[in-house]
C-alpha positions in Angstrom: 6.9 5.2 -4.7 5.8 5.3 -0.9 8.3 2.5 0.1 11.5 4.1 -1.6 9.8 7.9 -0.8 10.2 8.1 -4.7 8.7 11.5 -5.3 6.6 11.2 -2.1 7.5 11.0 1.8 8.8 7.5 2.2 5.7 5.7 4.3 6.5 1.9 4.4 2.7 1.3 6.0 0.9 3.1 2.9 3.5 0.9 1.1 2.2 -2.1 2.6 -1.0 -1.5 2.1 -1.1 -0.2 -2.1 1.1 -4.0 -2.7 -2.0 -5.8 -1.2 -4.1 -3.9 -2.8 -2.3 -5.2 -6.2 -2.2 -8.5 -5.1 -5.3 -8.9 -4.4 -6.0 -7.7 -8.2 -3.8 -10.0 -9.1 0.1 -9.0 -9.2 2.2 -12.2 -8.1 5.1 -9.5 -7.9 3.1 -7.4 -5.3 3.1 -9.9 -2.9 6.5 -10.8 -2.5 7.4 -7.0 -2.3 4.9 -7.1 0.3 6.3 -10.0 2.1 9.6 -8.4 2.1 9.0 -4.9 3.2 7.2 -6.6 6.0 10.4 -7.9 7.5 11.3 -4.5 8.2 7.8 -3.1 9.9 6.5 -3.2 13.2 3.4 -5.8 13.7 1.8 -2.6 14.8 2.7 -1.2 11.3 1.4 -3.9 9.6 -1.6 -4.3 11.2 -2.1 -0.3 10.7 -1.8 -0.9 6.8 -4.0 -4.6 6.8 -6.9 -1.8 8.3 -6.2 0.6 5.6 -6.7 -1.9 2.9 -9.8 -3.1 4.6 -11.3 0.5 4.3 -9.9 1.6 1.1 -12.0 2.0 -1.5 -11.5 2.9 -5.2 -12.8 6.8 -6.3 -14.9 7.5 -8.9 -13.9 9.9 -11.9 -15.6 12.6 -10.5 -14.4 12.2 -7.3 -10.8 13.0 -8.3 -8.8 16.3 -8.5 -8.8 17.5 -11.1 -5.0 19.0 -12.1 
């Protein structure tokens, strides 16, 4: 969604960062999307999105919205 701007404002960094987030759950496909959307970023950019996967961290139920 975030790298195409599918139904969201296309952000390649938050991109980035949710495909290493499934890779490191365990998606082999994550990665090499990863790998290839970094050919188009900025090291900056990268590095930007390695520190958001380094502080994400997964909500609870209750901490959700509700709809």
């Amino acid at each position: 969604m975030h790298e195409g701007g599918q139904g969201v404002p296309q952000d390649t960094v938050q991109a980035h960062m949710w495909f290493s987030l499934a890779m490191a759950y365990g998606s082999a496909l994550a990665g090499a999307f990863r790998d290839e959307l970094a050919k188009q970023m900025t090291p900056a950019q990268i590095a930007e999105a390695h520190k958001r996967v380094r502080e994400w961290k997964p909500q609870t139920h209750e901490q959700r919205p509700s709809p």
